[in-house]
TIFI-481426 format. One record per residue (C-alpha): residue number from 1; x, z, y. Coordinates in nm, 4 decimals. Each point is the difference from the previous one (the first is absolute). Layout:
// residues N
resi, xx, zz, yy
NUM, X, Z, Y
...
END
This chain:
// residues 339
resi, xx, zz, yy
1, -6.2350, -14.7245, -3.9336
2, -0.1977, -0.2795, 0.1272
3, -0.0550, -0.2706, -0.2253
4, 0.1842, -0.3209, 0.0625
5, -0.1617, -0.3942, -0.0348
6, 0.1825, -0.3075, 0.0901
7, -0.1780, -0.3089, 0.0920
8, 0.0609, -0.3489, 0.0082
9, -0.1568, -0.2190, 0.2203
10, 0.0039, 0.2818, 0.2799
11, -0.0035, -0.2119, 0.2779
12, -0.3146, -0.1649, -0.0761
13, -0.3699, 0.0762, 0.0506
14, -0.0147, 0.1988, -0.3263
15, 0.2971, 0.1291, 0.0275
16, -0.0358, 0.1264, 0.3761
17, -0.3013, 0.2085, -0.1116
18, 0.1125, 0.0999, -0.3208
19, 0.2891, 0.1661, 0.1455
20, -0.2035, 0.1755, 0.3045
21, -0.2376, 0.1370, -0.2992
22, 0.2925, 0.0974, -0.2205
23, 0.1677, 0.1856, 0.2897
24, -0.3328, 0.2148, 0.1164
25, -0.0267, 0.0973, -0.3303
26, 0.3783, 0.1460, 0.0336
27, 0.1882, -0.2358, -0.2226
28, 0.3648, -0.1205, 0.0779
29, -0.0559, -0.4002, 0.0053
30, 0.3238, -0.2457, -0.0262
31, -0.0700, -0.3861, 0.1055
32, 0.1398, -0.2883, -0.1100
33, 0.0551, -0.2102, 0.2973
34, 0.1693, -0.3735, 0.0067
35, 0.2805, -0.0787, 0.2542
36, -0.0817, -0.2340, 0.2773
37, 0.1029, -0.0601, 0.2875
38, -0.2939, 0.0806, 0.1703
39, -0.1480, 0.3465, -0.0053
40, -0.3222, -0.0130, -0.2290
41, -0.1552, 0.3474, -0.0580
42, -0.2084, -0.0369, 0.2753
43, -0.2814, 0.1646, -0.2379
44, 0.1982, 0.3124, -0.0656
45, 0.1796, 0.0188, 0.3073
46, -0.2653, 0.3266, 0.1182
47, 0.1114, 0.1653, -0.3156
48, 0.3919, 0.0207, 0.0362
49, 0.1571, 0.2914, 0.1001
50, 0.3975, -0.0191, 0.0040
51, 0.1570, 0.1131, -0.3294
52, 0.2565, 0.2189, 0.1765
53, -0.3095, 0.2480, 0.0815
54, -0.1013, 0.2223, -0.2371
55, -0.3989, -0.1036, 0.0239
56, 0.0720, -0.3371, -0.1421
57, -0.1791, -0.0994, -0.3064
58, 0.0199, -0.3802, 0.0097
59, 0.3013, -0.2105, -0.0791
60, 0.0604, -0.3287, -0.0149
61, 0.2522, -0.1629, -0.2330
62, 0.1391, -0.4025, 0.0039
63, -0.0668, -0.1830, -0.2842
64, -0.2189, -0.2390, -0.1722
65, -0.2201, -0.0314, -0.3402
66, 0.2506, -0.3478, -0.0550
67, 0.2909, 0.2553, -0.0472
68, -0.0068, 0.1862, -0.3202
69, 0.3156, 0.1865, 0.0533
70, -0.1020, 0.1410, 0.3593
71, -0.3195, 0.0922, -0.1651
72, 0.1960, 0.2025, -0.2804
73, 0.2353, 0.1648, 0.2466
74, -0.3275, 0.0825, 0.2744
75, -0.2024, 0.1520, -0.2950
76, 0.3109, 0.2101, -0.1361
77, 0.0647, 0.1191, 0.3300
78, -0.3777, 0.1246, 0.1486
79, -0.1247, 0.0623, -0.4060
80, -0.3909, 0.0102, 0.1335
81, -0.2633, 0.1545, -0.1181
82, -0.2212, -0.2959, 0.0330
83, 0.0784, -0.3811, 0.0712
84, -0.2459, -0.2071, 0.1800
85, 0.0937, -0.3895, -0.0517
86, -0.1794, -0.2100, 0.2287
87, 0.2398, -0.2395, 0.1350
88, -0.0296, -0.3879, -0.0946
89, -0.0843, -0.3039, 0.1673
90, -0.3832, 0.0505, 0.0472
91, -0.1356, -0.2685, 0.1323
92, -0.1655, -0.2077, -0.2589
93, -0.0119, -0.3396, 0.2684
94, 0.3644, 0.0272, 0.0083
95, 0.1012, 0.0598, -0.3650
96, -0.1303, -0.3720, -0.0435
97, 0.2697, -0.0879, 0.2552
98, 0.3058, 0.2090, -0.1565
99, -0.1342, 0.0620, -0.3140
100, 0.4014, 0.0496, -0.1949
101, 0.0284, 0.2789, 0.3017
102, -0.3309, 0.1679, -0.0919
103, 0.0617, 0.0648, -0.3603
104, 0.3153, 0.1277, 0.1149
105, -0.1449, 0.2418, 0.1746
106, -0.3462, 0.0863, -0.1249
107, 0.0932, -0.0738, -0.3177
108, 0.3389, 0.0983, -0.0908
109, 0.0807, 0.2385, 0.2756
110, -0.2623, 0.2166, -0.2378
111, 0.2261, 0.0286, -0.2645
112, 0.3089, 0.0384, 0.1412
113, -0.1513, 0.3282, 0.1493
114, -0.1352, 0.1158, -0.2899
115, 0.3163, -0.0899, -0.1975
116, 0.2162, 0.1965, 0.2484
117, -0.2516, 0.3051, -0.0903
118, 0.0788, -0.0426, -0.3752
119, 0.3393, -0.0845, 0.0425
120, 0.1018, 0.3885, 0.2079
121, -0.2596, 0.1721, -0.2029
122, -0.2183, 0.1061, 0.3072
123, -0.3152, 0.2088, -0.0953
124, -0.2286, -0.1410, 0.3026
125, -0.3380, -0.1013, 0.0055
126, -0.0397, -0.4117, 0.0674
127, -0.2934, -0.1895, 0.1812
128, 0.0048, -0.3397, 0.0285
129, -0.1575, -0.1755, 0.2204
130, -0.2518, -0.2619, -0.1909
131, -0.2235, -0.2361, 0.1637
132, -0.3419, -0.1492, -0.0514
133, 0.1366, -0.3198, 0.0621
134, 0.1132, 0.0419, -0.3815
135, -0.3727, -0.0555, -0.0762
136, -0.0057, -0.3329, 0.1510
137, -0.2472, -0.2022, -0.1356
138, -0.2025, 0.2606, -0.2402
139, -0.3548, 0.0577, 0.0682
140, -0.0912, 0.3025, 0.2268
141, -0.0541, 0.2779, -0.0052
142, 0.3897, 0.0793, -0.1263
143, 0.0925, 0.3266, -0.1577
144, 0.2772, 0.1113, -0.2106
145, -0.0933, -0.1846, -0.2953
146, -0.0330, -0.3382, 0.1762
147, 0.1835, -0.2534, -0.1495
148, 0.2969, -0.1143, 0.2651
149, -0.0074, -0.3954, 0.1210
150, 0.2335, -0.0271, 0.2987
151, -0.0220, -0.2938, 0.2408
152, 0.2941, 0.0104, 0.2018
153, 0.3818, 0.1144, -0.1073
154, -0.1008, 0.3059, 0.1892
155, -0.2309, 0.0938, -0.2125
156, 0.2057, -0.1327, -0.2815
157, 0.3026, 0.2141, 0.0635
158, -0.2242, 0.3202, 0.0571
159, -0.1432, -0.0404, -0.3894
160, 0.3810, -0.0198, -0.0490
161, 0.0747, 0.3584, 0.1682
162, -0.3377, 0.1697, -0.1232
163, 0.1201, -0.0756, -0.3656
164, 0.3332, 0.0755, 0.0424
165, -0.1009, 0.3641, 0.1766
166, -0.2444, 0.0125, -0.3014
167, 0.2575, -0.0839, -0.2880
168, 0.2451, 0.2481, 0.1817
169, -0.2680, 0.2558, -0.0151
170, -0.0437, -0.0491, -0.4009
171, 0.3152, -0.0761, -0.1267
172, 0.2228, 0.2444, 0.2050
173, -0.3020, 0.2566, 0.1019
174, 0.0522, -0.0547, 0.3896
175, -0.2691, 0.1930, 0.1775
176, -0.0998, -0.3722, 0.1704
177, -0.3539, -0.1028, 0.1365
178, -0.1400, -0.3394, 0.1405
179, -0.2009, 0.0156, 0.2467
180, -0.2168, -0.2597, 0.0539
181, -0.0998, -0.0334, 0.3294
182, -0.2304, -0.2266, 0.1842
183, 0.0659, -0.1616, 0.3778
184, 0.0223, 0.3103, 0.2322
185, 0.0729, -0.0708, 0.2815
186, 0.0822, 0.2024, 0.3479
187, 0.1159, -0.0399, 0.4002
188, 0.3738, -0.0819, -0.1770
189, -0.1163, -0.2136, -0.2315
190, 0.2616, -0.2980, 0.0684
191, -0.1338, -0.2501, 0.2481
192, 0.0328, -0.3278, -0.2328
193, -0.2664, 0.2040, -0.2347
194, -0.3537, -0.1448, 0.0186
195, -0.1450, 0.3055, 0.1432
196, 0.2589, 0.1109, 0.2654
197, 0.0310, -0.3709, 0.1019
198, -0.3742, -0.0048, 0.0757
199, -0.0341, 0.3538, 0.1873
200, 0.3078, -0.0886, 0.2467
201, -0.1728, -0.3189, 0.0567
202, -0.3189, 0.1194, 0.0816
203, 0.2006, 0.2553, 0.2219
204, 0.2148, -0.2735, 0.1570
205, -0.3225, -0.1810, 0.0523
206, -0.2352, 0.2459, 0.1726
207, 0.3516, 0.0564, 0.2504
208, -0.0147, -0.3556, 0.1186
209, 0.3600, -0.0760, -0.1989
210, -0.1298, -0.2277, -0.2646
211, -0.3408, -0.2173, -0.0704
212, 0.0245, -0.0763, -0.3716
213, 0.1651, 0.1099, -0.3303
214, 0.0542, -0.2174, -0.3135
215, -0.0709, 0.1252, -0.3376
216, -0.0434, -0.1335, -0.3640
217, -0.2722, 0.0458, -0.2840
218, -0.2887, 0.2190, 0.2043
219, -0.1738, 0.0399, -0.3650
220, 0.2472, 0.2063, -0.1926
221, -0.1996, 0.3501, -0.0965
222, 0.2372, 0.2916, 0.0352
223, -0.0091, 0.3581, -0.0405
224, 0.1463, 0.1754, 0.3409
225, 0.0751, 0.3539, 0.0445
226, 0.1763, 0.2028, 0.2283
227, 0.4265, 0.0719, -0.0818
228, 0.0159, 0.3604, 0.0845
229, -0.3072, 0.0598, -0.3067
230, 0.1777, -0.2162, -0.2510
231, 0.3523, 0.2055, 0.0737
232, -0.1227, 0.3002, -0.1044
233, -0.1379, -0.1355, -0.3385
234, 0.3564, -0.1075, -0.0304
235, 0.0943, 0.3639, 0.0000
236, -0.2726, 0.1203, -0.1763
237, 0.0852, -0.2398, -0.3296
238, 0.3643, 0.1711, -0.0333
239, -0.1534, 0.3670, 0.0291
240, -0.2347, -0.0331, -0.3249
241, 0.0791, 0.1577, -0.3150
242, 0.0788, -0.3568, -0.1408
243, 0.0840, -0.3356, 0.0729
244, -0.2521, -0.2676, 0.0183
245, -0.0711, -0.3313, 0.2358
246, -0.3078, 0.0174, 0.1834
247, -0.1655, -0.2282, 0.2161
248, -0.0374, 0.0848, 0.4231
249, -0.2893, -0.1789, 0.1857
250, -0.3013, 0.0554, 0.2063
251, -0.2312, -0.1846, -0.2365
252, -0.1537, -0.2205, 0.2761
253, 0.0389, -0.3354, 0.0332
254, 0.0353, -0.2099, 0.3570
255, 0.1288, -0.3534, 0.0387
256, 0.2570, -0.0865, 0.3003
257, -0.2831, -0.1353, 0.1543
258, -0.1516, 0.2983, 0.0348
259, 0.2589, 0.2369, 0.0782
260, 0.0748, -0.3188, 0.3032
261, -0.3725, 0.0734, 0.1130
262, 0.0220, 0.3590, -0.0032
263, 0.3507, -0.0032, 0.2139
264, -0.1099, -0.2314, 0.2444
265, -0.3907, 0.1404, 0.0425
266, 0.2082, 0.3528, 0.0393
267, 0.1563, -0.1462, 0.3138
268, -0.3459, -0.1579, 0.1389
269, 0.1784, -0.3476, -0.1387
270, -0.1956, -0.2950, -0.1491
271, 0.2454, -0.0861, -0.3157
272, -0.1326, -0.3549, 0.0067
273, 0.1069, -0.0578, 0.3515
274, 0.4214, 0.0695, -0.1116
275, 0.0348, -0.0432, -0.4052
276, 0.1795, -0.3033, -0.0415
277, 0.0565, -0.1614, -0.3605
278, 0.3488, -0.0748, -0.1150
279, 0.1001, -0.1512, -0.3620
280, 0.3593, 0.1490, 0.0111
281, -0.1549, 0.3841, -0.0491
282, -0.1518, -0.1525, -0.3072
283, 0.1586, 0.1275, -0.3774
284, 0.0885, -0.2539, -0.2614
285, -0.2331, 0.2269, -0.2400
286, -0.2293, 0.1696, 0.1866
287, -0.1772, 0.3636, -0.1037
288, -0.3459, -0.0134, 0.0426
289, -0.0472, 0.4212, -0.0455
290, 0.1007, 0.2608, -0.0112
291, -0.2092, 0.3266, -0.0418
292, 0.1384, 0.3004, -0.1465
293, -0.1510, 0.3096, -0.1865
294, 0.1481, 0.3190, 0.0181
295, -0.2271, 0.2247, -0.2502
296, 0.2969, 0.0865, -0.1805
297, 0.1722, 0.1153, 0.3229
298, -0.3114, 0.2106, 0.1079
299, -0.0391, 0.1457, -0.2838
300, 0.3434, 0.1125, -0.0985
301, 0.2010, 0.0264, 0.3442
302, -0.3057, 0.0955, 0.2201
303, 0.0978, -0.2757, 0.1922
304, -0.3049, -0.1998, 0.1591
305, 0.0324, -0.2644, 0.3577
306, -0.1797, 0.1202, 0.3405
307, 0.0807, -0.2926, 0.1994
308, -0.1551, -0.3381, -0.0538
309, 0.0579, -0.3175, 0.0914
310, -0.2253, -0.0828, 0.3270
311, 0.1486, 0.3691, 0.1397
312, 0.3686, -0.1223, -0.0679
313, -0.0626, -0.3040, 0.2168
314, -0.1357, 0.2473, 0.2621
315, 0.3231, 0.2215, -0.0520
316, 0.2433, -0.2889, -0.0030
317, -0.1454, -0.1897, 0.2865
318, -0.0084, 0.2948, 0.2432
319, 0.3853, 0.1207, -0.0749
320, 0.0641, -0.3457, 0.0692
321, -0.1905, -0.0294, 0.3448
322, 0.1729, 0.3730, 0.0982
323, 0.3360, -0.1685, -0.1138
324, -0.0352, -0.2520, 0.2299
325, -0.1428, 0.2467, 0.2855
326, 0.3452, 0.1626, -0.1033
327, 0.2317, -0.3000, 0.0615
328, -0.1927, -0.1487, 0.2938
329, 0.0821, 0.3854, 0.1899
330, 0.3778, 0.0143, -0.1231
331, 0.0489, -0.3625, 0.1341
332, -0.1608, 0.1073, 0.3865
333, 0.2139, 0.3164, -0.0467
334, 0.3168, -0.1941, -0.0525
335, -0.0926, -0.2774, 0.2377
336, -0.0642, 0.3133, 0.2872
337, 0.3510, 0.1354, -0.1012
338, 0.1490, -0.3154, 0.1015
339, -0.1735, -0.0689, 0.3068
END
């Protein structure tokens, strides 16, 4: 029988390519999804087959990590293998803005998962998904001994969840992992992201539809790699022997003015000519850098980045130029139809 991993936070960028990677390698995968009124899978839409045929191997379930009950019932009901938590309110500008909803979610939302686990007795393996943003402040490089110094209640509530999913793991003996990760970022990384918001630009800009983006601090120093890499680390963590948190990165560091340059020079662009400054993208407490090292990853998962930061620009920027291509032929099409 195949084995069977639920994720949370399915719908997102992680979450899209978790699922694609956990389904190629024959799993059964169950999402949690929230109800809206609006359809919002648009990332996993290519993988859905209806339920009623026999080939399906992806579900999706309503509920949400605010619900402790639905996440009791859900869990009791699929019993995984494996449970992938990745849902939260990520963005770290934001959680300045709705900070009380943020720990909710990032924060608690962690261990009202893991208590649900407890609570049915469910032998699954955990990974939780822990963020370098928890480093904050700390000098780079960061590893898995770094001290923690959050600056944002982003980073705050993810300390919260990777101690939690730690104490879970000691005093119960939950088979439950942090990983770590760095920024990775991908074609559906969210378009308020630094990164995505940059590449569309420059893609909106070389089409004639726009002349200038705003952005925030060009200085912060970030570690960027590529989604689809860091998933399968994600995987790799809950198939060792034992448990352990590791750190996922490329080991390079870039600031945003760089990755900017590299977008924009990518598209034959002068970044000068359209980077506008704007205070409001600014953080209260800003994080100078961020540079992660993975030795302990390498050298016990066999897990090592391929894709930097100057060719993730490159990757970003042209799957945003073909996506407009994309929606500038469906609009003639339609507007031909109607003619």
């Amino acid at each position: 029988m195949s084995r069977i991993a639920m994720i949370t936070g399915i719908t997102g960028q992680d979450g899209s390519y978790l699922a694609e990677f956990l389904l190629a390698k024959g799993y059964e995968v169950h999402g949690l999804i929230r109800r809206a009124s609006t359809f919002n899978t648009t990332r996993i839409d290519h993988l859905y087959v209806d339920p009623h045929e026999s080939e399906a191997k992806l579900f999706l379930h309503y509920g949400d990590i605010t619900d402790g009950s639905r996440l009791v019932t859900l869990l009791a009901q699929v019993r995984p293998d494996e449970v992938y938590h990745l849902a939260a309110q990520s963005h770290v500008r934001v959680s300045f803005d709705e900070p009380e909803y943020t720990g909710d979610t990032t924060g608690l939302g962690t261990i009202r998962l893991l208590e649900a686990i407890r609570m049915i007795g469910l032998q699954c393996r955990f990974y939780q998904a822990s963020s370098s943003e928890m480093f904050g402040a700390a000098a780079p490089p960061q590893n898995e001994e770094t001290p923690f110094y959050p600056r944002s209640p982003y980073g705050a509530a993810k300390v919260y969840s990777y101690w939690v999913a730690r104490n879970y793991r000691e005093a119960y003996g939950l088979f439950a992992v942090n990983g770590i990760l760095f920024n990775h970022e991908s074609p559906r990384r969210g378009e308020t992201f630094v990164t995505r918001k940059v590449t569309r630009a420059v893609a909106r800009i070389k089409a004639g539809l726009e002349s200038e983006v705003y952005l925030g601090n060009l200085d912060a120093v970030r570690d960027w790699g590529y989604a689809p890499e860091f998933v399968e680390a994600m995987w790799l963590m809950l198939q060792h022997d034992e448990p352990r948190d590791y750190v996922v990165s490329t080991g390079s560091a870039y600031s945003v003015r760089d990755f900017v340059r590299f977008a924009f020079e990518h598209a034959d662009l002068d970044w000068q000519e359209h980077v506008r400054f704007d205070e409001r993208y600014l953080r209260p407490t800003e994080v100078d850098a961020l540079i992660g090292d993975s030795s302990v990853a390498k050298s016990v998962l066999g897990w090592e980045a391929c894709v930097h930061t100057p060719d993730l620009a490159r990757i970003m920027v042209d799957a945003d130029l073909k996506a407009l291509e994309t929606e500038g032929s469906a609009w003639v099409h339609r507007a031909w139809a109607h003619d």
